[in-house]
N, CA, C and O atoms as a DFTB+ gen file, in Angstrom:
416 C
 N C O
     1  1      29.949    -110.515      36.308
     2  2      30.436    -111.287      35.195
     3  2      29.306    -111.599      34.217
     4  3      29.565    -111.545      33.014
     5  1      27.918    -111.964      34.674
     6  2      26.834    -111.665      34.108
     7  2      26.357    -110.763      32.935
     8  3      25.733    -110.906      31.884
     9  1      27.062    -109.590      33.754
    10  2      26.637    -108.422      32.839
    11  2      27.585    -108.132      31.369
    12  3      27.298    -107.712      30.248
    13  1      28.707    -108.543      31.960
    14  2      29.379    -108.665      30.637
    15  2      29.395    -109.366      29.955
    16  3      29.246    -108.863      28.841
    17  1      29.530    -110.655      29.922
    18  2      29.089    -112.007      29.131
    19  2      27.517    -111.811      28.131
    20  3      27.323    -112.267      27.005
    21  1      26.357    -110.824      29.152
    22  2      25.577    -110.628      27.823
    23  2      25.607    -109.245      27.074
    24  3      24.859    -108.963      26.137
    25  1      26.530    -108.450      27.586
    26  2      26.921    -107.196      26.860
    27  2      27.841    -107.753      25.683
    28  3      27.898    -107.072      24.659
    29  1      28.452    -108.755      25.742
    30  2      29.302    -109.723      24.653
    31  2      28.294    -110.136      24.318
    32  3      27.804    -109.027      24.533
    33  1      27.485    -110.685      23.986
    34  2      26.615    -111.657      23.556
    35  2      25.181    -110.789      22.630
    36  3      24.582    -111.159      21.620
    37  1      25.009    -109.599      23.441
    38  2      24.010    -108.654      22.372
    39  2      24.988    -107.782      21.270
    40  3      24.850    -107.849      20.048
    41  1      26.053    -106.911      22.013
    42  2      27.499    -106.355      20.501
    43  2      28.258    -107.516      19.776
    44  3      28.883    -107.197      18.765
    45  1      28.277    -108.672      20.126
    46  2      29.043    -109.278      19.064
    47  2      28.319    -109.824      17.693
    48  3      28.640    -109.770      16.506
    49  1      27.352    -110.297      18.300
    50  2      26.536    -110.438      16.772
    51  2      25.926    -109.440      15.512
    52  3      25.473    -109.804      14.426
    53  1      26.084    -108.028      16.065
    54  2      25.512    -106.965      15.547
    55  2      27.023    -105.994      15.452
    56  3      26.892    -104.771      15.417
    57  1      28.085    -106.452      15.423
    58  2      29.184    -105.714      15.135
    59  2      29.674    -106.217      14.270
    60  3      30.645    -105.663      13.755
    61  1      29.086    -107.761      13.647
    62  2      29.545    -108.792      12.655
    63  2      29.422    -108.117      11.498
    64  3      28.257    -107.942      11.140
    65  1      30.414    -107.609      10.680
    66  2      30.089    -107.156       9.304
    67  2      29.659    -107.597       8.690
    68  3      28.923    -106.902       7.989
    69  1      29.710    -109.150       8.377
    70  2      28.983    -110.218       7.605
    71  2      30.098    -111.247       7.102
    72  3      31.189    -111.301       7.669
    73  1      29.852    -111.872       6.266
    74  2      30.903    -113.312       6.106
    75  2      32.036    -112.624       4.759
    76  3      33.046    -113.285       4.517
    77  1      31.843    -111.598       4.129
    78  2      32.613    -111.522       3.074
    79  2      33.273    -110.456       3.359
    80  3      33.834    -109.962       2.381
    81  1      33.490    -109.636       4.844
    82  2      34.099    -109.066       5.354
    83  2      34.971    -109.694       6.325
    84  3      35.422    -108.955       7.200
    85  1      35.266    -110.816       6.335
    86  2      36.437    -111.900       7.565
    87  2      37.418    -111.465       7.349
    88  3      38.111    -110.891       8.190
    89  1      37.830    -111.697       5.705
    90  2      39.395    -111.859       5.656
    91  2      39.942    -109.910       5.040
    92  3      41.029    -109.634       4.533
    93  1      38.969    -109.065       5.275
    94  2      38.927    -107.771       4.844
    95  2      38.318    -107.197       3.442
    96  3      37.583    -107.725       2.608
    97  1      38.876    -105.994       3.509
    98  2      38.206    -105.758       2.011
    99  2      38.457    -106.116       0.846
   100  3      37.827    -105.642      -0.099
   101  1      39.675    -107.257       0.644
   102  2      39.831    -108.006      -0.507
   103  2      38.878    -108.891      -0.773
   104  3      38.691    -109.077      -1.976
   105  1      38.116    -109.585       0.072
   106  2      37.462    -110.428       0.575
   107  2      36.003    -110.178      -0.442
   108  3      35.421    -111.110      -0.996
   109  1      35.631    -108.894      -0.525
   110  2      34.155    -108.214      -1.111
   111  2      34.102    -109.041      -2.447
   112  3      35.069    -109.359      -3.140
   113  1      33.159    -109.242      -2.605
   114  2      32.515    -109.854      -4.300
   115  2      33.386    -108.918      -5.579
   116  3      33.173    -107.723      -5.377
   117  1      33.988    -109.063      -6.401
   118  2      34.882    -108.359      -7.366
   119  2      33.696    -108.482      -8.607
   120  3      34.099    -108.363      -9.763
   121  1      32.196    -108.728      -8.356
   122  2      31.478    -108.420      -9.443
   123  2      30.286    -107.034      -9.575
   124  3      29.727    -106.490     -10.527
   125  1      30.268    -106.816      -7.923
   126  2      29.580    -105.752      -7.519
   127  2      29.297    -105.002      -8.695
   128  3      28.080    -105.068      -8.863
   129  1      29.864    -104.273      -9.652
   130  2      29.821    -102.840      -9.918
   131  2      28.843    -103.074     -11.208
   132  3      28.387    -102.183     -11.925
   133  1      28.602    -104.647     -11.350
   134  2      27.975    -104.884     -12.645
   135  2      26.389    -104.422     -12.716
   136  3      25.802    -103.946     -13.687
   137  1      25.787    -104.753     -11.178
   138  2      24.696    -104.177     -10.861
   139  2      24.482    -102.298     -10.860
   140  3      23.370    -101.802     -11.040
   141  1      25.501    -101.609     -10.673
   142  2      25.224    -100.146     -11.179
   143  2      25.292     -99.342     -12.176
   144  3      24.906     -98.184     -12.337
   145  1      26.130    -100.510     -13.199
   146  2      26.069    -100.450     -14.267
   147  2      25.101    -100.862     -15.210
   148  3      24.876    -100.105     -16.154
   149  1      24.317    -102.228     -15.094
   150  2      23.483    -102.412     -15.659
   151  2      22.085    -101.120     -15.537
   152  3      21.441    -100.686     -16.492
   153  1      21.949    -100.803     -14.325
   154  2      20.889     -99.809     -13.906
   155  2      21.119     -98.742     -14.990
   156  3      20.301     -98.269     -15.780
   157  1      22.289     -98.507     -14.854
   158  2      22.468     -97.273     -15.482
   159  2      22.383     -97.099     -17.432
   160  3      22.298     -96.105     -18.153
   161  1      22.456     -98.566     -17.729
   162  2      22.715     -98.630     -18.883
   163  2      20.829     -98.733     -19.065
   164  3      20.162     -98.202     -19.953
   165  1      20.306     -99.627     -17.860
   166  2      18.685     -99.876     -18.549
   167  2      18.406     -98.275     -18.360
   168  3      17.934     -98.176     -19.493
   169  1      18.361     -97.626     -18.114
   170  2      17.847     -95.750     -17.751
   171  2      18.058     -95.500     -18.752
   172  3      17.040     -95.280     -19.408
   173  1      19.661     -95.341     -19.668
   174  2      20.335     -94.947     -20.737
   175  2      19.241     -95.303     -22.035
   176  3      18.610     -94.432     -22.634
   177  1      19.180     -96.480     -22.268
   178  2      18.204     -97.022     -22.979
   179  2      17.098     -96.937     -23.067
   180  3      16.720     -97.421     -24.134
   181  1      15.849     -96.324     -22.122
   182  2      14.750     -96.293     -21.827
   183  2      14.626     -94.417     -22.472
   184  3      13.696     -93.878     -23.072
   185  1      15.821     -93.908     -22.079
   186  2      16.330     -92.469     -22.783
   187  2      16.287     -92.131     -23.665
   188  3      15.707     -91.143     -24.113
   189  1      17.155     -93.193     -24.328
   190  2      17.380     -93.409     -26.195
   191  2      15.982     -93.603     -26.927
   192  3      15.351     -93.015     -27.805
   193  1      15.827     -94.657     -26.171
   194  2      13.748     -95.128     -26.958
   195  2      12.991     -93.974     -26.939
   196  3      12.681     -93.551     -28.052
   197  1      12.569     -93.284     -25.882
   198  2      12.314     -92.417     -25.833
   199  2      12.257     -91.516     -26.429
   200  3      11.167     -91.052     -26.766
   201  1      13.370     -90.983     -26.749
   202  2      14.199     -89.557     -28.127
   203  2      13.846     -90.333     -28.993
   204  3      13.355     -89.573     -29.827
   205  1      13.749     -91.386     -29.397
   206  2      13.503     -91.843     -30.842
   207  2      12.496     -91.993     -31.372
   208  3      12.266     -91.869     -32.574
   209  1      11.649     -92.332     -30.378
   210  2      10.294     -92.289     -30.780
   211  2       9.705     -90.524     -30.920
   212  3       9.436     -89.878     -31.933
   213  1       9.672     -90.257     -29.926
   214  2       9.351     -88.711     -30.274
   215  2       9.934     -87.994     -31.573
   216  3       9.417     -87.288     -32.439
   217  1      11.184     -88.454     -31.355
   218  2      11.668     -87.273     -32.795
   219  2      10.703     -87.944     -33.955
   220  3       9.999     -87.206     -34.644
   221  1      10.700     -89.354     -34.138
   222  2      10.117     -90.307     -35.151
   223  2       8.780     -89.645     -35.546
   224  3       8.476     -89.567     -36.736
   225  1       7.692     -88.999     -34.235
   226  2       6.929     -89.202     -34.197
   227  2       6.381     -87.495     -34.995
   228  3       5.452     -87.087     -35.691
   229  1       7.602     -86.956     -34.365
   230  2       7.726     -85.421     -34.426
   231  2       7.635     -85.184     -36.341
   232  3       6.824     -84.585     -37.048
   233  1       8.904     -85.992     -36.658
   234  2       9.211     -86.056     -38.222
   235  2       7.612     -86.538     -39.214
   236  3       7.297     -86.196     -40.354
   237  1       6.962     -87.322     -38.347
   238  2       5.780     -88.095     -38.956
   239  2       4.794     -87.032     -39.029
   240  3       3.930     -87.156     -39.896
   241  1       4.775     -86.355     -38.530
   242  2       3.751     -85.204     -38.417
   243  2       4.239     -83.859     -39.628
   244  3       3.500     -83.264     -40.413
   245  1       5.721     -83.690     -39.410
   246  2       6.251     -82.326     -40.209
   247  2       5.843     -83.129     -41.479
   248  3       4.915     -82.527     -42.020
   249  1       6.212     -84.370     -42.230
   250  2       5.853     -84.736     -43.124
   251  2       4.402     -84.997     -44.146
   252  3       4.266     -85.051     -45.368
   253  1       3.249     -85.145     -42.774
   254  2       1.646     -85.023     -42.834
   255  2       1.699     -83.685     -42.932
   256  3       1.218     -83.320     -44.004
   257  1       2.183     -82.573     -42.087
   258  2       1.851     -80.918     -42.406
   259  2       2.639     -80.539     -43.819
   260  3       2.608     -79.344     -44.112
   261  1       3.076     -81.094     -44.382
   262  2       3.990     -80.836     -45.612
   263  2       2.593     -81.390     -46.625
   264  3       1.702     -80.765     -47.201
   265  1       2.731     -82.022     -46.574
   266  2       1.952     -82.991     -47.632
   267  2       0.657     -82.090     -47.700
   268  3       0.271     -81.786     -48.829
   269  1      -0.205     -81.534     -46.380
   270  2      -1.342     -81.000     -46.456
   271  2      -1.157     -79.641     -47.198
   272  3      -2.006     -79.153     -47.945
   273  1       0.101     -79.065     -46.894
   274  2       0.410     -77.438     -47.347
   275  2       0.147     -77.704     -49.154
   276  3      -0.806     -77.064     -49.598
   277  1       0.741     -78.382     -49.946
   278  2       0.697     -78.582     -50.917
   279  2      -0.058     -79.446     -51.731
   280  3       0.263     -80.626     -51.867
   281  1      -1.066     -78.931     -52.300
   282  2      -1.891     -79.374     -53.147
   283  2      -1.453     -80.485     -54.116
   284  3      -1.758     -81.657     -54.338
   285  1      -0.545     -79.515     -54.616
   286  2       0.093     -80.706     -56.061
   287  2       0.840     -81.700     -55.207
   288  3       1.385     -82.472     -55.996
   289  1       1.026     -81.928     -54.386
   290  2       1.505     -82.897     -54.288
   291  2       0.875     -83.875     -53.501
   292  3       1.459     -84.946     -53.336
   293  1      -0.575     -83.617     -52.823
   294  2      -1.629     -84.351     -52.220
   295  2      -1.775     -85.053     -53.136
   296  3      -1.522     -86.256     -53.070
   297  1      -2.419     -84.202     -54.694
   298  2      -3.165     -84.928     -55.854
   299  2      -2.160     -85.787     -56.227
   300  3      -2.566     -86.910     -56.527
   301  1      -0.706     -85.571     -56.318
   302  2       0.154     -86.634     -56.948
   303  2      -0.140     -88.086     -56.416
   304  3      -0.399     -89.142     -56.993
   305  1       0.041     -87.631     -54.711
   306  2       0.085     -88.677     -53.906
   307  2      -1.188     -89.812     -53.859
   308  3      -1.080     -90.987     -53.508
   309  1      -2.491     -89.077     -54.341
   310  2      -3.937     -89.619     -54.286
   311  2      -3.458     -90.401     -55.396
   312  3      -3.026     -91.531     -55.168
   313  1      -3.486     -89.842     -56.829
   314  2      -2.712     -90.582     -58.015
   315  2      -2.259     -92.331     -58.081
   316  3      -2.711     -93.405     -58.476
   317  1      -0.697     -91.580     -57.203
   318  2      -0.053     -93.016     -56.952
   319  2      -0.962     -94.191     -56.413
   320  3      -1.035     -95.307     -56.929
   321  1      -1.621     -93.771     -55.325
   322  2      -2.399     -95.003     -54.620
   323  2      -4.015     -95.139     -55.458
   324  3      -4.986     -95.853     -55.205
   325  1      -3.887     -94.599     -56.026
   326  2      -5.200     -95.058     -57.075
   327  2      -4.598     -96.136     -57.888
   328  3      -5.196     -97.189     -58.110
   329  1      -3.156     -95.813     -58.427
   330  2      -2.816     -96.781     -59.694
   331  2      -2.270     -98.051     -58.596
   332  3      -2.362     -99.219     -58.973
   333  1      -1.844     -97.807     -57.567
   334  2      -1.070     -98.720     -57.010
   335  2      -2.782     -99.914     -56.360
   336  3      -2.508    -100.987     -55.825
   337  1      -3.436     -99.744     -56.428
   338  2      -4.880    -100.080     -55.563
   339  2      -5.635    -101.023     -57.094
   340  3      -6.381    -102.002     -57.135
   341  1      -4.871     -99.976     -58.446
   342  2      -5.355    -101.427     -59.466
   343  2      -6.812     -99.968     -59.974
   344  3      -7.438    -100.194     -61.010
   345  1      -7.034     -99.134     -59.462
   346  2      -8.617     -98.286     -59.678
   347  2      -7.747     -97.985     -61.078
   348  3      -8.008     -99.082     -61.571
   349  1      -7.125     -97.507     -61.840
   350  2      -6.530     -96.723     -62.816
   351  2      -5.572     -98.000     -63.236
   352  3      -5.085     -98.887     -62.536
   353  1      -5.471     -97.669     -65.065
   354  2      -4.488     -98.421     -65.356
   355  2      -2.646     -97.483     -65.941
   356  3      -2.338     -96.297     -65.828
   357  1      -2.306     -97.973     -66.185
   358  2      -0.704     -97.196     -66.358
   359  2      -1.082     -96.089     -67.057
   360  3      -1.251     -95.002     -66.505
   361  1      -1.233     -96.277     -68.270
   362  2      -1.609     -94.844     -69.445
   363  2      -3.127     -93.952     -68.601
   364  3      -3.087     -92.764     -68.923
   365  1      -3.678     -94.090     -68.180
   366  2      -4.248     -92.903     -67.281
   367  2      -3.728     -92.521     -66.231
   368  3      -4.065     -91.409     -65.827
   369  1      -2.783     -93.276     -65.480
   370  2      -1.933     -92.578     -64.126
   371  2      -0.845     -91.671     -65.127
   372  3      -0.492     -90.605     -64.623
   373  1      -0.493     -91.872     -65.979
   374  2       1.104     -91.191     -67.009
   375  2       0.022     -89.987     -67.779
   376  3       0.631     -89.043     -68.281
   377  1      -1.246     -89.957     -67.884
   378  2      -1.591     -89.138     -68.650
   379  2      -2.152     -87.963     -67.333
   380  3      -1.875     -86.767     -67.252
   381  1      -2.991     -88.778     -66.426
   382  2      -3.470     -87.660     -65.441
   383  2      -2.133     -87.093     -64.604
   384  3      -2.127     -85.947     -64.155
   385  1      -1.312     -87.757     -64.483
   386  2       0.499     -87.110     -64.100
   387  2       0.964     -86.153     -64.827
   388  3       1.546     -85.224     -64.267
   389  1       0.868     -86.164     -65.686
   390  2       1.200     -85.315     -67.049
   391  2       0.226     -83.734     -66.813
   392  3       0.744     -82.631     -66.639
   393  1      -0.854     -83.939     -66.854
   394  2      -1.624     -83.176     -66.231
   395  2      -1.527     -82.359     -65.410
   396  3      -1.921     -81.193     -65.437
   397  1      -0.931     -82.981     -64.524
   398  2      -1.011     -82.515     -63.063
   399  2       0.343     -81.335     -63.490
   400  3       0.485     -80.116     -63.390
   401  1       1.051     -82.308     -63.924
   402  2       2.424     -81.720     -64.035
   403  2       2.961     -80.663     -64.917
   404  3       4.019     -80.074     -64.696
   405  1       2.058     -80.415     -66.090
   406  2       1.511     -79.399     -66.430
   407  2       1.153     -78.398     -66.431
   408  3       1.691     -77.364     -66.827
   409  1      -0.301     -78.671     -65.753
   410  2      -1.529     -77.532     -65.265
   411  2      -0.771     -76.737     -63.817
   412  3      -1.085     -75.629     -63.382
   413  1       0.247     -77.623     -63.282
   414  2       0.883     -76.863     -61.619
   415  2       2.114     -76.642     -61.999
   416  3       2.921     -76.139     -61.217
């Protein structure tokens, strides 16, 4: 009688499904699924950032190799930030523009 009383006593506590399995599987937490979803949405997102930055980064560069291919439009660009910096006043940025726009 021994032997069974602790053969009950080591399987019953370890056959216990746990407390939200008593009354069956209605019983389970009805919020569960929010946790595999959130996972999945932080991955999703970490995805998106990702692609965005690269393409961003990708576009930032085709735009620097553009700019270098073309002369006239380096000098335009030097231009602008001369007048915009205050070095040049309006009628020499409109006259050396003119120039530019001109001579290319």
């Amino acid at each position: 009688m021994t032997m069974v009383t602790t053969l009950a006593a080591l399987i019953g506590p370890a056959a216990h499904p746990g407390p939200w399995h008593d009354g069956g599987p209605a019983d389970a937490p009805a919020w569960w699924p929010v946790f595999p979803i959130t996972f999945g949405l932080f991955w999703l997102a970490v995805a998106v950032g990702a692609f965005y930055l690269l393409r961003r980064r990708m576009a930032a560069n085709a735009a620097v190799a553009a700019a270098a291919a073309d002369p006239l439009s380096r000098a335009r660009s030097v231009l602008a930030e001369r007048f915009a910096r205050g070095e040049i006043d309006e009628d020499e940025y409109l006259t050396r523009l003119a120039a530019l726009s001109h001579g290319g």
